[in-house]
KEGUMI-493469 format. One record per residue (C-alpha): x, y, z; residue in one letter. Coordinates in pm, whole numbers, padded with zeros to 5 digits, always signed. Layout:
<sites>
XYZA;...
</sites>
This chain:
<sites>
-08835-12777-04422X;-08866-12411-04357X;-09082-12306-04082X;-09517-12276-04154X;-09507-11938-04126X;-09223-11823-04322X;-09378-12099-04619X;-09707-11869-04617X;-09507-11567-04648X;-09386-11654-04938X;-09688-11825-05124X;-09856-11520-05055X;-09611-11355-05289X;-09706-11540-05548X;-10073-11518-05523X;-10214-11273-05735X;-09982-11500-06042X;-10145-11793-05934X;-10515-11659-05903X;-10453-11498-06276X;-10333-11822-06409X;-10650-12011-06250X;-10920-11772-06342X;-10807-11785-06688X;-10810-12141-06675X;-11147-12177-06531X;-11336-11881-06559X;-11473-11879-06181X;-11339-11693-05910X;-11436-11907-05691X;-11278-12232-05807X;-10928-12007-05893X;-10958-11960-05514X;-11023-12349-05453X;-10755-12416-05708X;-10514-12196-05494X;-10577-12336-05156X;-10524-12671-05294X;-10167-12563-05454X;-10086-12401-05099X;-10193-12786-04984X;-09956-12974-05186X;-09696-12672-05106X;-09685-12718-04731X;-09670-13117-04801X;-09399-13066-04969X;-09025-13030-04892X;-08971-12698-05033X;-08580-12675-04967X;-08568-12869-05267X;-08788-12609-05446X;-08561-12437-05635X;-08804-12147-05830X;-09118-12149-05587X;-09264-11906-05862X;-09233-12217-06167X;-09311-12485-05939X;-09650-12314-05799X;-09698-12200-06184X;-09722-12583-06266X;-09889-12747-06000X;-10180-12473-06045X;-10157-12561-06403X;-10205-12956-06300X;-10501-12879-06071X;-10677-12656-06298X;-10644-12951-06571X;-10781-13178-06293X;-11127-12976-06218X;-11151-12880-06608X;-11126-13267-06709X;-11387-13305-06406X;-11630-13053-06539X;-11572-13264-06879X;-11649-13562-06709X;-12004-13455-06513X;-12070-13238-06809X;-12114-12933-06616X;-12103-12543-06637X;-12031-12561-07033X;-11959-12288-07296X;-12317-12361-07342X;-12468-12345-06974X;-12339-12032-06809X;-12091-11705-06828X;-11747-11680-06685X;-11741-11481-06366X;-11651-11140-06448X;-11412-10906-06273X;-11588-10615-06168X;-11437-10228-06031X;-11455-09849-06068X;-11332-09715-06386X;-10951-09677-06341X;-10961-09811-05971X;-10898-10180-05989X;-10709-10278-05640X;-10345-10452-05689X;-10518-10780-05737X;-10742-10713-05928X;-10458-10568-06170X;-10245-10881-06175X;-10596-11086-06254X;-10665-10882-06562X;-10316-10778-06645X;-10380-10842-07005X;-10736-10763-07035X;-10903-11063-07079X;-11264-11014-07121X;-11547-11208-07080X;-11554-11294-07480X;-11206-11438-07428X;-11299-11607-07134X;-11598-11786-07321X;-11409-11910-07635X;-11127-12065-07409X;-11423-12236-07207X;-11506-12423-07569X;-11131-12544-07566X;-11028-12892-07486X;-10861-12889-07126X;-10546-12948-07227X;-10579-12680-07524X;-10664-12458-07284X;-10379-12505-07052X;-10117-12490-07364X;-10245-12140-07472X;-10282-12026-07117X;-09968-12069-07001X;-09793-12023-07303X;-09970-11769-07518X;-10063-11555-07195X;-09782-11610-06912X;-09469-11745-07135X;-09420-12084-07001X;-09222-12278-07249X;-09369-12617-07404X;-09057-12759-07238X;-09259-12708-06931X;-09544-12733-07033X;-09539-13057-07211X;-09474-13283-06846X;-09844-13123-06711X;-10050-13246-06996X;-09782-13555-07023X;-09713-13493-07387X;-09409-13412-07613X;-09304-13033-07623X;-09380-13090-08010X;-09758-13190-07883X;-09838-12939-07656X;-09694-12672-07932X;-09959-12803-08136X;-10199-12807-07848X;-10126-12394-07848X;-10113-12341-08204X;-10479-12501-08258X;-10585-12296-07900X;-10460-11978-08094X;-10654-12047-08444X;-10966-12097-08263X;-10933-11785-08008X;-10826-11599-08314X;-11097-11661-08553X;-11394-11567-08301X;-11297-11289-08041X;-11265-10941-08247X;-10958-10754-08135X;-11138-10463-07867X;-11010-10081-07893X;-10789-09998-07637X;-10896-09712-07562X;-11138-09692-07253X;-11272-09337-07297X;-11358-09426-07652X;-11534-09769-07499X;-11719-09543-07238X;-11897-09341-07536X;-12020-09612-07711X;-12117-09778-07417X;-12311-09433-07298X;-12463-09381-07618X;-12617-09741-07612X;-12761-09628-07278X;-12892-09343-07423X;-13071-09526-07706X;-13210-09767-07463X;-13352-09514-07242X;-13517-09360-07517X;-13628-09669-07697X;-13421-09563-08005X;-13410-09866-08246X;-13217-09667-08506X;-12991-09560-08290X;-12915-09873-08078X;-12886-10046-08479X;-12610-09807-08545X;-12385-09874-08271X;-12384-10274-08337X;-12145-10451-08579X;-12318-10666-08796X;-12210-10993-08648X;-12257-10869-08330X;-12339-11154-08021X;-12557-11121-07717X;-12518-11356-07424X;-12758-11345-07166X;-12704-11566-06855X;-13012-11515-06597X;-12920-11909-06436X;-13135-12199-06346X;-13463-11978-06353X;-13444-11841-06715X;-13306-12159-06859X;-12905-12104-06822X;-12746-11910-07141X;-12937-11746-07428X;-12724-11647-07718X;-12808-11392-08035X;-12673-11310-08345X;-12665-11050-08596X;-12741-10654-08529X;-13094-10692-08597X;-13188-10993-08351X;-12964-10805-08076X;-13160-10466-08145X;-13457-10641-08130X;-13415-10675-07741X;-13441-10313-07762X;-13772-10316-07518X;-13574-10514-07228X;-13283-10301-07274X;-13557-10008-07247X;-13752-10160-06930X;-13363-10259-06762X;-13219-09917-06836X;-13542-09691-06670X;-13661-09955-06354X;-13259-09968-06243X;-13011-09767-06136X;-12659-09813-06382X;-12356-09714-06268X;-12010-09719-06523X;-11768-10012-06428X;-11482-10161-06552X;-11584-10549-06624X;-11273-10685-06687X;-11106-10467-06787X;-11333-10290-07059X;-11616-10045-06962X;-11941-10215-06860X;-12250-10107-06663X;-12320-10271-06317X;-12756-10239-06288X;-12917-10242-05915X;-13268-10283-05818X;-13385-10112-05470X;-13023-10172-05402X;-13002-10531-05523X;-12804-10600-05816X;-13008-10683-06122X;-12722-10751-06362X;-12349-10688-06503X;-12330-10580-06846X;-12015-10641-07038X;-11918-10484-07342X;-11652-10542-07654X;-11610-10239-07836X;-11443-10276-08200X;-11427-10034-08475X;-11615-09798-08247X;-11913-10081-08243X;-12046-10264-08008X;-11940-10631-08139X;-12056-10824-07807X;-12251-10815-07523X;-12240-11043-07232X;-12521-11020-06916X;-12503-11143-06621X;-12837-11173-06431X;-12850-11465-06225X;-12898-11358-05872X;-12747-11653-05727X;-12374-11557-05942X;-12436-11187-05862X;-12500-11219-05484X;-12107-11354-05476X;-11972-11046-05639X;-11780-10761-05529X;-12019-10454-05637X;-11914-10217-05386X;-11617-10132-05563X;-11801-10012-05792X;-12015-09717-05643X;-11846-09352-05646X;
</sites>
């Protein structure tokens, strides 16, 4: 076996992959970070002379634990599509750091993030690696201990169901950032008309203020989401917003006296605002990185 040190070295080199593949797979930063230390576990147990791609062997056994805690959550019936948010990735417009650039390489938002959490676990980890970092079904298939021809079908459902619910975002981020201002606007000034105009009809509000306010509140439809217009109003005058990028699409970060208050994160389509995920629950917040966000 190859020295401790020189074994760190190079897991750290594959770190930011591994982090990517376990956020997407669980949707919390802070289990992708438990999910990496135990790959690094099994890693230095391991006789890694006999590792011949360190980057494909690390890919699946992060794969395998992340299908572990997902069929665990299954099992307890915890932190479901229904109960709580995915952790969002949070930084000054156009300033992510290097990691946080391999994390969100592909822009997965926090609408993504919430349809894959109403995937089975072994859905999930087909379209993951597959769909979003290439792995074939050939190696796939041994991690969910199915055919090739299985997990291909495990994908192809995966992509059907992401498909048919998350609304292709505009790319563009200036063109998010205006639609995103002008909803601040309207809120400020307790413009219903306004705030109407900017939502797609099927637009969907998630709210997610934790244990306090009852876990996750979802609404539908333009005129049930612009009917919150008076919290938007009291949210947008008692704090202070600052622009951010919340993964990887522009979003508003909201402090109180300092404190953080909430994350707002945005899915701009057409030029309308087709979702809108909050993230309010001080317990979550207090684990984020905000500072990257001030100028």
């Amino acid at each position: 076996m190859n020295p401790p040190e020189f074994l760190a070295v190079r897991f750290e080199e594959h770190r930011p992959h591994l982090r990517a593949v376990a956020y997407r797979m669980l949707g919390s930063l802070t289990e992708a970070d438990d999910a990496i230390q135990e790959a690094w576990l099994r890693l230095a147990g391991s006789d890694d002379r006999k590792i011949d791609n360190l980057g494909g062997w690390l890919t699946t056994v992060i794969g395998r634990v992340c299908l572990d805690m997902l069929r665990a959550r299954k099992r307890r019936g915890e932190e479901s599509i229904d109960s709580r948010l995915p952790d969002p990735v949070i930084s000054h417009d156009d300033r992510a750091d290097p990691e946080q650039q391999a994390l969100l390489a592909d822009s997965v938002g926090l609408a993504l993030l919430v349809v894959l959490e109403s995937l089975s676990p072994a859905e999930r980890l087909a379209f993951v690696l597959h769909d979003m970092f290439g792995l074939s079904f050939e190696e796939i298939a041994p991690i969910v201990d199915r055919t090739p021809a299985t997990a291909k079908k495990l994908a192809s459902r995966a992509r059907l169901r992401v498909r048919g619910t998350t609304p292709p975002p505009d790319p563009d981020r200036a063109d998010q950032r205006r639609v995103v201002d002008a909803f601040l606007s309207a809120a400020r000034g307790g413009d219903f008309d306004a705030l109407l105009a900017l939502l797609d009809p099927d637009v969907v509000l998630r709210a997610d203020g934790g244990a306090l306010t009852g876990g996750l509140r979802t609404i539908r439809g333009a005129s049930a989401v612009a009917g919150q217009l008076d919290t938007f109003q009291r949210m947008a005058t008692a704090a202070t917003t600052r622009p951010a990028l919340v993964n990887g699409f522009a979003g508003l970060v909201n402090t109180l006296d300092g404190q953080p208050l909430s994350v707002m994160s945005f899915t701009i389509t057409g030029g309308r605002i087709a979702a809108i995920d909050i993230l309010s629950d001080p317990r979550r917040l207090a684990h984020l990185d905000l500072a990257s966000t001030e100028g």
